[in-house]
Backbone of each chain as nested JSON, in Angstrom:
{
  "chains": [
    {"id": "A", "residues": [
      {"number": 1, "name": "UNK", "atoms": {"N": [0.84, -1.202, 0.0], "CA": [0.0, 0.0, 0.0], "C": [0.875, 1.252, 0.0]}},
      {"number": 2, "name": "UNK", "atoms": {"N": [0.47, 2.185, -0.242], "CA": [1.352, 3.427, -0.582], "C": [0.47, 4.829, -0.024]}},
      {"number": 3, "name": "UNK", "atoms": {"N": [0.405, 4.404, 1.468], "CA": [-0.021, 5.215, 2.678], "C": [0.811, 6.599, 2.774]}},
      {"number": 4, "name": "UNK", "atoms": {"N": [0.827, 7.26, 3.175], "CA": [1.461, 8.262, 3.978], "C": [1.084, 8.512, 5.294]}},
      {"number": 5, "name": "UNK", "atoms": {"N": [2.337, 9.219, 6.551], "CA": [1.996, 9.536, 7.526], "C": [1.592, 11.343, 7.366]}},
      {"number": 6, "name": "UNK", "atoms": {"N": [0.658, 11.53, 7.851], "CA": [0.456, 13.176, 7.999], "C": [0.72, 13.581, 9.391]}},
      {"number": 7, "name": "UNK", "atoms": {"N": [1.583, 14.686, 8.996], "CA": [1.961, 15.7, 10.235], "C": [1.627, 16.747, 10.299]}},
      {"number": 8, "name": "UNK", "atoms": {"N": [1.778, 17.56, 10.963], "CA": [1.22, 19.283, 11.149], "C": [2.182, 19.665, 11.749]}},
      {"number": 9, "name": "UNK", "atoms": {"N": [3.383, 20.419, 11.066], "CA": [4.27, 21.081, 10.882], "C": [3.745, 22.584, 11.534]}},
      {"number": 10, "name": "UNK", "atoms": {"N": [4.519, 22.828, 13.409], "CA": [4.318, 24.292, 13.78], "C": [5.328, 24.281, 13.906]}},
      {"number": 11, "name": "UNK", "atoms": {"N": [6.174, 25.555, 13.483], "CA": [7.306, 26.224, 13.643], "C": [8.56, 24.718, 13.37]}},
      {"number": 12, "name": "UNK", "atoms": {"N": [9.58, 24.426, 13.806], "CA": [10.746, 23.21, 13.698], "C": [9.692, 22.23, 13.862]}},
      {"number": 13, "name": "UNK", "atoms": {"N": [8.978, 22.094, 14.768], "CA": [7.921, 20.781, 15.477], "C": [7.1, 20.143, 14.513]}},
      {"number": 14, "name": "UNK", "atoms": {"N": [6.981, 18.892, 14.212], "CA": [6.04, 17.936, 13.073], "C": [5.105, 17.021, 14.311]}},
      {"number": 15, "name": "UNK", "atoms": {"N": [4.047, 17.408, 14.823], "CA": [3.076, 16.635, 15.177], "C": [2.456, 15.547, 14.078]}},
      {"number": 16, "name": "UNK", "atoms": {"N": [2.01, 13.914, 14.604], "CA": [1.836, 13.279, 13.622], "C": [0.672, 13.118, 13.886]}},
      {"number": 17, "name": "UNK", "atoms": {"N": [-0.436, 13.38, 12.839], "CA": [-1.937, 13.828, 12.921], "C": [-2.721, 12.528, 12.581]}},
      {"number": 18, "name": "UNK", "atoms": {"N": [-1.842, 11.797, 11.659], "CA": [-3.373, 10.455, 11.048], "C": [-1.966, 9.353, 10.818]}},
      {"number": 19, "name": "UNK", "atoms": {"N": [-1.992, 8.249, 10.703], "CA": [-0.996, 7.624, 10.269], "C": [-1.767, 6.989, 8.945]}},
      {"number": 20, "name": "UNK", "atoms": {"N": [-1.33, 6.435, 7.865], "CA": [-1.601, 5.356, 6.666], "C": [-2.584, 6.33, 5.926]}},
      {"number": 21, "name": "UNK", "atoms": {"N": [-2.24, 7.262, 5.741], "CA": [-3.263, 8.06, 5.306], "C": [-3.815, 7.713, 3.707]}},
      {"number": 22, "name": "UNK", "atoms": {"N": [-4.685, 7.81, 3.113], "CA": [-4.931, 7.559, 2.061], "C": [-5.59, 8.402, 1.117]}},
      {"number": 23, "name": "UNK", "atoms": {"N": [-6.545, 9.493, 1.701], "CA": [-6.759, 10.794, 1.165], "C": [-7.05, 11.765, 1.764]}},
      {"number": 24, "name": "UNK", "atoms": {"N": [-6.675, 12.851, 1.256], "CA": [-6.685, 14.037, 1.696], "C": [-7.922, 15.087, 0.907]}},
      {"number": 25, "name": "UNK", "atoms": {"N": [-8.695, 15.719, 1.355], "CA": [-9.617, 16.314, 0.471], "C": [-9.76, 17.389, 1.111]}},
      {"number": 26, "name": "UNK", "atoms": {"N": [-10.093, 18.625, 0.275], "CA": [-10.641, 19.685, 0.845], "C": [-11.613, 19.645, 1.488]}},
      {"number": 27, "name": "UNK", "atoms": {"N": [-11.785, 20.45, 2.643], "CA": [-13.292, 20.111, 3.486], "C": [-13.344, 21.277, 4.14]}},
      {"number": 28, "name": "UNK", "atoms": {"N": [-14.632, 22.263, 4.112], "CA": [-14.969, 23.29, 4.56], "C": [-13.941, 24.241, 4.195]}},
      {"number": 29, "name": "UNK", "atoms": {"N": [-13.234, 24.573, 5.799], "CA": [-11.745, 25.756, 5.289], "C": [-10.762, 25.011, 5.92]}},
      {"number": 30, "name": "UNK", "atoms": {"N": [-10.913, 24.057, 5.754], "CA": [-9.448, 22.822, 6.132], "C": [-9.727, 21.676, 5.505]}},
      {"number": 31, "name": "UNK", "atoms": {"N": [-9.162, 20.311, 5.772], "CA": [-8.803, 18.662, 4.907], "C": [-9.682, 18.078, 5.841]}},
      {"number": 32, "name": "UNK", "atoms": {"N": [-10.208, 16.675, 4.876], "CA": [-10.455, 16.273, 5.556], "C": [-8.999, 14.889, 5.369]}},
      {"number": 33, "name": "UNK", "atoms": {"N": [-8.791, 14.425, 6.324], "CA": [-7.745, 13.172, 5.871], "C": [-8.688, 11.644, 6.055]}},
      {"number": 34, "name": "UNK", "atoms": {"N": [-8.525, 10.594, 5.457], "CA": [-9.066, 9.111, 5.812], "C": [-7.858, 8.438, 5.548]}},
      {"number": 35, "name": "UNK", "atoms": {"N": [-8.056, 7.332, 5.948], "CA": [-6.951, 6.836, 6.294], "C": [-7.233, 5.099, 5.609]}},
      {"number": 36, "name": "UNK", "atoms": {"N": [-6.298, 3.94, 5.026], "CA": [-6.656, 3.057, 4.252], "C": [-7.801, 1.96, 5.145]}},
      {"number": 37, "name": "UNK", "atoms": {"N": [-8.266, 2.439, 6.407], "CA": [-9.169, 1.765, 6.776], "C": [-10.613, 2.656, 6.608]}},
      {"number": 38, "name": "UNK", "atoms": {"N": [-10.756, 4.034, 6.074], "CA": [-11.486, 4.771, 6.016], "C": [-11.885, 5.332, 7.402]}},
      {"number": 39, "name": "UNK", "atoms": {"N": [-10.991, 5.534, 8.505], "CA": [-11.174, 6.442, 9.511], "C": [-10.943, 8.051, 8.965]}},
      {"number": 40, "name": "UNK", "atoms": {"N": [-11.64, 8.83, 9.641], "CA": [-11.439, 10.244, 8.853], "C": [-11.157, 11.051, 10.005]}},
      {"number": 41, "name": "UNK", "atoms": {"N": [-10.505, 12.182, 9.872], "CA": [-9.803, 13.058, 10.754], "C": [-10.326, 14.653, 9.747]}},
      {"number": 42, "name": "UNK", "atoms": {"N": [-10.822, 15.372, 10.703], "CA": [-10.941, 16.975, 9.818], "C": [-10.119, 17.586, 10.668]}},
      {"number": 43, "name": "UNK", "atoms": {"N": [-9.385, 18.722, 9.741], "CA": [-8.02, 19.424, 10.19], "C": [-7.784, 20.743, 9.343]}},
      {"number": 44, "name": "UNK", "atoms": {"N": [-8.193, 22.042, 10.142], "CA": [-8.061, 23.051, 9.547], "C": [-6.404, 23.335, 9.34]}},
      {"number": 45, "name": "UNK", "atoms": {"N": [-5.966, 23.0, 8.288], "CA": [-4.918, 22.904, 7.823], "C": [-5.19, 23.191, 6.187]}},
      {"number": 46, "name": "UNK", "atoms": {"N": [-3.859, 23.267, 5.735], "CA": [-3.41, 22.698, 4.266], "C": [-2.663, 21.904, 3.974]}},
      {"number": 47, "name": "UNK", "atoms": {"N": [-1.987, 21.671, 2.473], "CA": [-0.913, 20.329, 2.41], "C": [-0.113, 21.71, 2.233]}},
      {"number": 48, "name": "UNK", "atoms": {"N": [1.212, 21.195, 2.716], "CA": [2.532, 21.976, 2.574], "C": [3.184, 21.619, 1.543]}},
      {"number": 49, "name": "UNK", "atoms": {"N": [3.887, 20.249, 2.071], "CA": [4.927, 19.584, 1.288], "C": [4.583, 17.776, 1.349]}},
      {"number": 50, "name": "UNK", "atoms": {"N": [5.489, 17.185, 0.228], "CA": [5.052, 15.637, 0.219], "C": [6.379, 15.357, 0.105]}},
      {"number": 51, "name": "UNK", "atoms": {"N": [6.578, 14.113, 0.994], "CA": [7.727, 13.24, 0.453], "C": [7.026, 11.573, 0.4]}},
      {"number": 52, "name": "UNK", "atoms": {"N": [7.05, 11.365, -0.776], "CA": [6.235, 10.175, -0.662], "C": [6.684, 8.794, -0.3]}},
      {"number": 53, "name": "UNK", "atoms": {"N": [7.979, 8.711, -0.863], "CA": [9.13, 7.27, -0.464], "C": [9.406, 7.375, 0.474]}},
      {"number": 54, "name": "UNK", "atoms": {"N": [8.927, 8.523, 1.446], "CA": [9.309, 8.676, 3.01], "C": [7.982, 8.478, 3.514]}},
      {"number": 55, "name": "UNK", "atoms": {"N": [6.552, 8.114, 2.588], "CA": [5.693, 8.665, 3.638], "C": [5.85, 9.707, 4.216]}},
      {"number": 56, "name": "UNK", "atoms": {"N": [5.837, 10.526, 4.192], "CA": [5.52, 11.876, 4.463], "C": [4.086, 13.12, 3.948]}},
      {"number": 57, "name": "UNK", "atoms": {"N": [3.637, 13.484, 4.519], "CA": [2.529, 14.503, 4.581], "C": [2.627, 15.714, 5.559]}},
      {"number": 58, "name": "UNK", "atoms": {"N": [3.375, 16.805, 4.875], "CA": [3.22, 17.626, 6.083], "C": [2.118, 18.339, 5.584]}},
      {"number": 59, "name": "UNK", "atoms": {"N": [1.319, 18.685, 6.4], "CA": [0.253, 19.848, 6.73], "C": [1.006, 21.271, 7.463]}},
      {"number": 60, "name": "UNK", "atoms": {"N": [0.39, 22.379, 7.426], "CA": [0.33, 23.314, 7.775], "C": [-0.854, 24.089, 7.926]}},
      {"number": 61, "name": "UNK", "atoms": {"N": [-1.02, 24.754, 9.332], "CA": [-1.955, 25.531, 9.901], "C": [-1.938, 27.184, 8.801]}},
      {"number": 62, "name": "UNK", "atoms": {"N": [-3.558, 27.388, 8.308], "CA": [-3.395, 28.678, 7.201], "C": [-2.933, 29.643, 7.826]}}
    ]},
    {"id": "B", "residues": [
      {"number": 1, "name": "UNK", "atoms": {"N": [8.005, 0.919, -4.609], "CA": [7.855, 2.788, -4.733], "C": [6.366, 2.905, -4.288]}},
      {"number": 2, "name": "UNK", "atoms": {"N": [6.487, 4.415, -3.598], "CA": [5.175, 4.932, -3.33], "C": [4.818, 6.125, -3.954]}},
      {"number": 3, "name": "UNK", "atoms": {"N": [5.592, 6.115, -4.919], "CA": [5.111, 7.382, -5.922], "C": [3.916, 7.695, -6.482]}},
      {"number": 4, "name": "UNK", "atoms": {"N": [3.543, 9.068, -7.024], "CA": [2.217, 8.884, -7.311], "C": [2.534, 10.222, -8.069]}},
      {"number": 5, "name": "UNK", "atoms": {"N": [1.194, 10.508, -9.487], "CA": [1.371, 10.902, -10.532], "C": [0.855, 12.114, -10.288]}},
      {"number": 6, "name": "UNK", "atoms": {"N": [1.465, 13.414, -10.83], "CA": [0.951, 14.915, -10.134], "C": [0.0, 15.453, -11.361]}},
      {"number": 7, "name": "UNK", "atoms": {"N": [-1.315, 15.849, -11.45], "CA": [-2.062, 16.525, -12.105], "C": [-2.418, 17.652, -11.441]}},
      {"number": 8, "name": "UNK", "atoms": {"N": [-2.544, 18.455, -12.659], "CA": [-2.773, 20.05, -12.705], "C": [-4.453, 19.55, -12.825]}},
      {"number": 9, "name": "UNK", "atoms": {"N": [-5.151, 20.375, -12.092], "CA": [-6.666, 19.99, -12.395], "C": [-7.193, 21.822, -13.019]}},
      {"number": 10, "name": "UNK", "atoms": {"N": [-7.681, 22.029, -13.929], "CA": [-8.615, 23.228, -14.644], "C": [-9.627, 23.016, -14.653]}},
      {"number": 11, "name": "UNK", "atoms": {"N": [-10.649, 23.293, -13.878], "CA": [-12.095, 23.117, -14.573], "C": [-12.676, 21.406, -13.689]}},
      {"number": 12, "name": "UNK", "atoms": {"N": [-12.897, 21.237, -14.889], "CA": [-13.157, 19.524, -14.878], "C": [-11.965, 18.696, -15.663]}},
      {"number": 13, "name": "UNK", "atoms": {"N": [-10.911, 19.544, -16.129], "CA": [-10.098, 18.816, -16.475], "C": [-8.761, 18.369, -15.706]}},
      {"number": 14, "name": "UNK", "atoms": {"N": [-8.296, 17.244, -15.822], "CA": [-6.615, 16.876, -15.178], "C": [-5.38, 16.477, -15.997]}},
      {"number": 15, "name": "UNK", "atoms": {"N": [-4.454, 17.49, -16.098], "CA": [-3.646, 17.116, -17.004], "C": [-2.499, 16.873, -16.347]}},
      {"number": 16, "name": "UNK", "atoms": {"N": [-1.716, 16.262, -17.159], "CA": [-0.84, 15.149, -16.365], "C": [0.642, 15.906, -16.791]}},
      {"number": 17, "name": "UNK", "atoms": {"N": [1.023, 16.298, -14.815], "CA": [2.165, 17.152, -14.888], "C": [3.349, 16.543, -15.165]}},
      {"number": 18, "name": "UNK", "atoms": {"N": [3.588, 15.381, -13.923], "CA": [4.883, 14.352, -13.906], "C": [4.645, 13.124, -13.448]}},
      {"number": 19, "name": "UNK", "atoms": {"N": [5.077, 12.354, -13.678], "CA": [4.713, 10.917, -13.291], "C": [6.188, 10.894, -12.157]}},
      {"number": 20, "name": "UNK", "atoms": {"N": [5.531, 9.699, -11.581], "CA": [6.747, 9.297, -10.282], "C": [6.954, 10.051, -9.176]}},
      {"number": 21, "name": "UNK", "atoms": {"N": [6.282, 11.219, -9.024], "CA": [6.711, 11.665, -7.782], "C": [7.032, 11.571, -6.659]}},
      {"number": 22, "name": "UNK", "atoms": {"N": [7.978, 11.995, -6.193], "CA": [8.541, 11.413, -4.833], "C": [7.838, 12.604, -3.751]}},
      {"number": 23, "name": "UNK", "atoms": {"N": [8.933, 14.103, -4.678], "CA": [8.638, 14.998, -3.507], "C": [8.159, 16.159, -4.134]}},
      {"number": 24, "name": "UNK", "atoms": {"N": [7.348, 16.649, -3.21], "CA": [6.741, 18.236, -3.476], "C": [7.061, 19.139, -2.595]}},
      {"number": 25, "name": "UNK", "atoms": {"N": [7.595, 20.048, -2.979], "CA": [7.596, 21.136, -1.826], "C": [7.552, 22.275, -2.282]}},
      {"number": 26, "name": "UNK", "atoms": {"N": [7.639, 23.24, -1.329], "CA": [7.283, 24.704, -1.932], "C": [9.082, 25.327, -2.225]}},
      {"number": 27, "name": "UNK", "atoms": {"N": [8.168, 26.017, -3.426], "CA": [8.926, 27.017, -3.659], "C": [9.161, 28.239, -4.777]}},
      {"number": 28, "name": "UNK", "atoms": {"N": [9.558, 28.977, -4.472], "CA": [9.215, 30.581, -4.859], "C": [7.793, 30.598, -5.015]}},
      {"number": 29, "name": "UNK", "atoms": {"N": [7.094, 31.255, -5.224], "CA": [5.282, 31.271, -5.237], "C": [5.11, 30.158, -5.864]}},
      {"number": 30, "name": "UNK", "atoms": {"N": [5.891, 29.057, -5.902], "CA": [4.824, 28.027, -6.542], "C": [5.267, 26.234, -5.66]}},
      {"number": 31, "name": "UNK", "atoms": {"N": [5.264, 25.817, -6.852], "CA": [5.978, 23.981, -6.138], "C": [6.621, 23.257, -7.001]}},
      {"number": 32, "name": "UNK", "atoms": {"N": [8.228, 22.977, -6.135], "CA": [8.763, 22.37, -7.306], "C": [8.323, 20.409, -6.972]}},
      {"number": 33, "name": "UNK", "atoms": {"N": [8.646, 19.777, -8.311], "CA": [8.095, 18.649, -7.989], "C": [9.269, 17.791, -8.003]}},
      {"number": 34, "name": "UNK", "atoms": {"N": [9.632, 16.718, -7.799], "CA": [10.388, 16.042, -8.203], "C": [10.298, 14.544, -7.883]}},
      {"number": 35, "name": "UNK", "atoms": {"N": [10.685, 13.647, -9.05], "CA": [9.929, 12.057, -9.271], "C": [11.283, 11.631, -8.777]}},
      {"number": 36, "name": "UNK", "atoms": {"N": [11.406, 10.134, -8.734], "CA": [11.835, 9.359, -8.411], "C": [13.382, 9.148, -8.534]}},
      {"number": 37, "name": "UNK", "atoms": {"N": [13.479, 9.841, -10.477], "CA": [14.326, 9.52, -10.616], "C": [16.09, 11.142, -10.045]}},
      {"number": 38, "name": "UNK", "atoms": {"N": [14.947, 12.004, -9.436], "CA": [15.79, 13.001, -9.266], "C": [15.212, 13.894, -10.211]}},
      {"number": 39, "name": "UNK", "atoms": {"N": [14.34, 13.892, -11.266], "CA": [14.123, 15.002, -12.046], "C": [12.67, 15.749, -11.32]}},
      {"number": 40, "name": "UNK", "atoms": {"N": [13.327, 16.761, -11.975], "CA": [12.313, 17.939, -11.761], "C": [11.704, 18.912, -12.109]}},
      {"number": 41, "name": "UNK", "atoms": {"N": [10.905, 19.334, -11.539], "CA": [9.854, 20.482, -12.803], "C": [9.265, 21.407, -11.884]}},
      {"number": 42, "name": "UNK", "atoms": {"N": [9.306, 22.615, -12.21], "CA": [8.772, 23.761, -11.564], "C": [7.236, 24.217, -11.801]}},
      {"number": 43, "name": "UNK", "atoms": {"N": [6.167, 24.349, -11.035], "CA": [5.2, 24.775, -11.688], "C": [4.407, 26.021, -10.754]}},
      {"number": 44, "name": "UNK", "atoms": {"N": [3.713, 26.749, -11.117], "CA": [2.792, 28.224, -10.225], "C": [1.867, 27.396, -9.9]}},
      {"number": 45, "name": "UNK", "atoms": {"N": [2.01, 26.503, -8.791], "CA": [0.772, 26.037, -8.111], "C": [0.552, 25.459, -6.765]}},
      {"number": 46, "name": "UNK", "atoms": {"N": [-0.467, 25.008, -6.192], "CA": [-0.425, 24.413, -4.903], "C": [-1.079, 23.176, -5.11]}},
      {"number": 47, "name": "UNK", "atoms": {"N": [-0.671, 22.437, -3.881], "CA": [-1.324, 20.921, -3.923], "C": [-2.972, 21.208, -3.348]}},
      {"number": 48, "name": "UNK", "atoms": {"N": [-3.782, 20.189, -4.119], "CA": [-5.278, 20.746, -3.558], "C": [-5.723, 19.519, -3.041]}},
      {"number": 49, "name": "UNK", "atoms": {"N": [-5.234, 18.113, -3.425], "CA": [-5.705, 17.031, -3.177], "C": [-4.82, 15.831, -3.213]}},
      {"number": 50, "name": "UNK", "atoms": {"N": [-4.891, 14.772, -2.657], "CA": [-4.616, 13.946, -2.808], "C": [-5.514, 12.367, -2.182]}},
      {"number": 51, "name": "UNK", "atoms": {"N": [-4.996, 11.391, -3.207], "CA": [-5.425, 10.095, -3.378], "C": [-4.281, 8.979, -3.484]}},
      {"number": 52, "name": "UNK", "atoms": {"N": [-3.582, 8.481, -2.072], "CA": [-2.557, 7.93, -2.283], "C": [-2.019, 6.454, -3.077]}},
      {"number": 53, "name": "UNK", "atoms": {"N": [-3.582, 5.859, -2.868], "CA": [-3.579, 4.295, -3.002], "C": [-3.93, 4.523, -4.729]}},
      {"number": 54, "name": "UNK", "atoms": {"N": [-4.359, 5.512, -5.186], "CA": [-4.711, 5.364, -6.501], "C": [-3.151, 6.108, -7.427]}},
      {"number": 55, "name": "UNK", "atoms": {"N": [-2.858, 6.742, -6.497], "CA": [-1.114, 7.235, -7.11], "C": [-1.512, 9.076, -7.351]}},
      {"number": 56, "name": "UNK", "atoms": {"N": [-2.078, 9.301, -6.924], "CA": [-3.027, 10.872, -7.288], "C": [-2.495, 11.895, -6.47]}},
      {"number": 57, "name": "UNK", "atoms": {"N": [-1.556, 12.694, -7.372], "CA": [-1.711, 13.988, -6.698], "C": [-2.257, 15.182, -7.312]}},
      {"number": 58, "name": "UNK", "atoms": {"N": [-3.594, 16.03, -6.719], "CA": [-4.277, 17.362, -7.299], "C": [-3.743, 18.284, -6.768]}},
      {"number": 59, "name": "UNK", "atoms": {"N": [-2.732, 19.144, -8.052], "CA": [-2.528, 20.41, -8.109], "C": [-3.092, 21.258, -8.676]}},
      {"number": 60, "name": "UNK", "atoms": {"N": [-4.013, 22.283, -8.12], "CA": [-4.6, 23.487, -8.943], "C": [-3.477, 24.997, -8.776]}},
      {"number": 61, "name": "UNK", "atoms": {"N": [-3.785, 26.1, -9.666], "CA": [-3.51, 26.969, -10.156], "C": [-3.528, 27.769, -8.543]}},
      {"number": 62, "name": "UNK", "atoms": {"N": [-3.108, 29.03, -7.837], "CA": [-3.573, 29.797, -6.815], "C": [-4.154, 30.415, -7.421]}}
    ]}
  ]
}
């Protein structure tokens, strides 16, 4: 599977918000994230940056 | 690999920026992309979506 972990990147600090994530969608004025079991997380955030062979998802607060 | 393929979305349309992507990140007002193999491509845009298990990344225009 080709999950990502999402974080929320404040200032140096990466909080890890959803693990195995599987999509990310716009929702209201933030994401919503689900995850490959279809758990969902809403997060007034945006996507920042991706590293994908790292799993990686950082988010950022607008 | 957990790469996944970056589209520019217009409208109702998705056109297909780079295949393989590894990493996205920001830079100068826009995002540079870069696949797997080390190459890379500059484009004026932000990430709007993503779909990991299907290989999907949505970039629209700011």
């Amino acid at each position: 599977m080709c999950e990502a972990n999402a974080y929320l990147r404040e200032g140096d600090k990466e909080e890890l918000v959803l693990e195995m994530v599987d999509k990310v969608v716009p929702y209201e004025d933030g994401l919503l994230l689900e995850d490959i079991y279809g758990r969902r997380k809403i997060i007034k955030a945006k996507i920042k940056e991706l590293a994908l062979v790292d799993h990686k998802i950082i988010l950022e607060r607008d």
